[in-house]
C-alpha positions in Angstrom: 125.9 191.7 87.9 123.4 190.4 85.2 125.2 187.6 84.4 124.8 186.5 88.8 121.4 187.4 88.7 120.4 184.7 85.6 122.6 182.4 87.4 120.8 182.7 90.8 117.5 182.9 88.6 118.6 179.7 87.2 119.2 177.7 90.1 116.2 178.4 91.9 114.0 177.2 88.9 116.3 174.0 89.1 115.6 173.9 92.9 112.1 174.6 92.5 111.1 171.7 90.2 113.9 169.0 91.9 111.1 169.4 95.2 108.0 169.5 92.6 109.2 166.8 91.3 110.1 164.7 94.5 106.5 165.7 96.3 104.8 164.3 93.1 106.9 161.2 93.6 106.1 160.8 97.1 102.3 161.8 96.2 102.4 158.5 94.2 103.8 156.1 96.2 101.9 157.4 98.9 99.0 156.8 96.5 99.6 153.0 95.9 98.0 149.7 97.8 100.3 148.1 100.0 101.1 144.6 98.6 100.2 141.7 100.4 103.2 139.9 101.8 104.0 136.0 99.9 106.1 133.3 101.7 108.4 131.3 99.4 107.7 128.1 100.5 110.1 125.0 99.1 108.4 121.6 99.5 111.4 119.1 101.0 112.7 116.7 98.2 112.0 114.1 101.0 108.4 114.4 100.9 108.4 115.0 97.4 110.3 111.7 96.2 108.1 109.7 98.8 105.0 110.8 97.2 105.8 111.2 93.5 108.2 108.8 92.6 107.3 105.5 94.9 103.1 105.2 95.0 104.0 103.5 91.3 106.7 100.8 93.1 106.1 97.1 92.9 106.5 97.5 96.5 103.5 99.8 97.5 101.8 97.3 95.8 102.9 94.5 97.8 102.7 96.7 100.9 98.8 96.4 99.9 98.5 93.0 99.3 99.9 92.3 102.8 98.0 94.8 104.1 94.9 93.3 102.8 96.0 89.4 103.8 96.7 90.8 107.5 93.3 92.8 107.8 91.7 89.0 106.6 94.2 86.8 109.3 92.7 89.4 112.1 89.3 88.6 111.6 89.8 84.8 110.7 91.6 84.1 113.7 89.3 85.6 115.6 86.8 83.8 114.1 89.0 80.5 114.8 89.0 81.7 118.5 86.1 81.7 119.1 85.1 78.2 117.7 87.8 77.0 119.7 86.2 78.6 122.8 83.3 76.8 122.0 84.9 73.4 121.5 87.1 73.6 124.2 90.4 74.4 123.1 91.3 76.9 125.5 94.4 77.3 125.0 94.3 76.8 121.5 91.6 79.8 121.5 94.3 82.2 123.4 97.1 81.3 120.9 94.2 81.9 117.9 93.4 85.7 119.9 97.5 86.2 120.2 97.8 85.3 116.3 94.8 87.9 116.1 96.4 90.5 118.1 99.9 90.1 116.2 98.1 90.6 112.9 96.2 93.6 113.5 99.8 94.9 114.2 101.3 93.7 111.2 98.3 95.6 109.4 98.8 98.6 111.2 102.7 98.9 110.4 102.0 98.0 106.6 99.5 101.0 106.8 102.0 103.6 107.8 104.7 103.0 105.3 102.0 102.9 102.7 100.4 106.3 104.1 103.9 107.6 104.1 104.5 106.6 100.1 101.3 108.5 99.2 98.9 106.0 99.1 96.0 104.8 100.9 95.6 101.5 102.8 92.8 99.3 101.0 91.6 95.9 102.2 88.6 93.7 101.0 87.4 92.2 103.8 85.9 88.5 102.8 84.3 86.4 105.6 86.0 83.4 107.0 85.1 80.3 105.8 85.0 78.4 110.1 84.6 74.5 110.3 86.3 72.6 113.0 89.1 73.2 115.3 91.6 70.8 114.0 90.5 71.8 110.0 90.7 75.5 111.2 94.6 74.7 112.8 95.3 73.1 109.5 93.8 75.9 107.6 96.2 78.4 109.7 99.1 76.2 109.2 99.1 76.5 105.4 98.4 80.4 105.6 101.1 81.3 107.8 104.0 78.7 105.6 103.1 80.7 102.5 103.7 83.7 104.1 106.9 82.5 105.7 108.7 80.9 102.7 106.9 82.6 99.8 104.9 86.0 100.4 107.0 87.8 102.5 110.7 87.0 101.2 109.2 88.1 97.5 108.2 91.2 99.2 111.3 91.5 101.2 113.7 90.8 97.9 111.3 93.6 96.1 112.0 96.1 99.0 115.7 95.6 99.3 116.1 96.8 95.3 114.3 99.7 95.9 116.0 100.5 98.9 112.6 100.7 100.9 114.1 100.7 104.3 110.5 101.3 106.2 109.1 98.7 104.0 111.8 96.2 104.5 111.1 97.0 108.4 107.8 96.0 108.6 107.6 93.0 106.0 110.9 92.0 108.3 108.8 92.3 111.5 105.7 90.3 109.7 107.7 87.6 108.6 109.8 86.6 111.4 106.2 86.2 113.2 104.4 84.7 111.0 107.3 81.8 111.3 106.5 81.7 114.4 102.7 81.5 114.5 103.4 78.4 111.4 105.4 76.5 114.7 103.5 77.4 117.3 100.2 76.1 115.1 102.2 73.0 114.4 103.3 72.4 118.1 99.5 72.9 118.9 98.6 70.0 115.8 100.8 67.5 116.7 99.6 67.6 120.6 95.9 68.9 120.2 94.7 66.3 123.0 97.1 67.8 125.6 96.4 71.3 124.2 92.4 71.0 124.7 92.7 70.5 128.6 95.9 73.6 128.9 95.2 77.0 129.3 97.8 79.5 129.6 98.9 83.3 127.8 100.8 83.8 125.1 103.0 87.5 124.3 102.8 89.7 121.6 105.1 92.2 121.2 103.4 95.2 120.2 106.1 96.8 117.6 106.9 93.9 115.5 103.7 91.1 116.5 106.4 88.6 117.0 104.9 85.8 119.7 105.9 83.6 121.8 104.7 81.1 124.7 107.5 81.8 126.7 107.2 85.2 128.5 111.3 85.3 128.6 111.5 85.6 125.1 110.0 88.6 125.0 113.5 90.2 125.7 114.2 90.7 122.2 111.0 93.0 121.5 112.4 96.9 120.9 112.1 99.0 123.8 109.0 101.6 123.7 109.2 105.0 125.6 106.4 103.6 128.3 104.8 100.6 130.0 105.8 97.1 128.2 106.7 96.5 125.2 104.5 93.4 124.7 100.7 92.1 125.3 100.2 89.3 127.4 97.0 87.4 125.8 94.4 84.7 127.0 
């Protein structure tokens, strides 16, 4: 009989501080300041390698250079438009504007893929050095071959190693029009006489600047989601 009693004596104690002890548990916790939740957030490697590995590329630094030669060949031609307005050369004036136009494209496309490698687009803009019509045509005429057959396939070659596709895009797209600006100046040269009493448009087509005199050649400009593809300029 004494030997139950100590037993039952025994376990209550042991019930007794099992609850003190779980009520002074509970106190504490109940006690503490809720913790403020923290998202795990993972940058993509994407955006990671675009920004920390190519801003130091040959090619960003081409990308600028061109960037800064197509911000000049906006204003110039402009510039050369509008002493060819006041000389006469209408139609010479349009395709000066057209050039214009196609530029300030070319510009804009070098921008993006520079913005997307972690950089930001910087140009110097100088002021264009206007004389005649025929000396400005000339002038234009050497600018746009170096491009062609020297600036823009270094670029190009410096792209492809690095594997730059957006690059390689957009020096692509700049090229392939500024070949055609070099003909379509040296079309206008050899027949300037004829040129001065024409007037017409010429089309630009708004992804890659390419231009042409022929609106039917504006079939190979990409597609965009709405209206046309391609400027029609006077």
């Amino acid at each position: 009989m004494m030997s139950s009693l100590k037993l039952y004596s025994t376990i209550k104690k042991t019930g007794t501080w099992t609850i003190l002890a779980s009520l002074a548990t509970l106190s504490v916790v109940s006690c503490r300041q809720p913790e403020t939740p923290q998202a795990n957030i993972e940058s993509s490697p994407l955006e990671t390698q675009e920004v920390s590995t190519q801003p130091d590329s040959p090619t960003l630094d081409n990308l600028q250079k061109a960037y800064n030669g197509e911000s000049n060949a906006h204003v110039m031609y402009l510039a050369f438009a509008n002493k060819a307005d006041e000389e006469g050369y209408q139609k010479l004036a349009s395709l000066f504007r057209a050039a214009a136009k196609a530029e300030e494209i070319h510009r804009d496309n070098h921008a993006k893929v520079i913005e997307t490698m972690g950089a930001l687009p910087k140009n110097t803009i100088t002021d264009p050095q206007v004389k005649s019509t025929p000396e400005n045509l000339k002038a234009a005429i050497k600018g746009e071959s170096y491009e062609r057959d020297t600036m823009y396939p270094e670029f190009i070659s410096q792209a492809k190693i690095e594997n730059n596709q957006a690059a390689l895009q957009t020096l692509t797209y700049a090229q392939k029009a500024e070949a055609q600006h070099a003909q379509l100046y040296t079309e206008a040269k050899n027949n300037l006489d004829s040129w001065r009493t024409q007037t017409g448009p010429f089309y630009v087509c708004t992804i890659s600047g390419e231009t042409t005199i022929q609106k039917t050649a504006t079939a190979e400009c990409p597609a965009v989601e709405e209206g046309e593809s391609y400027l029609e300029v006077n």
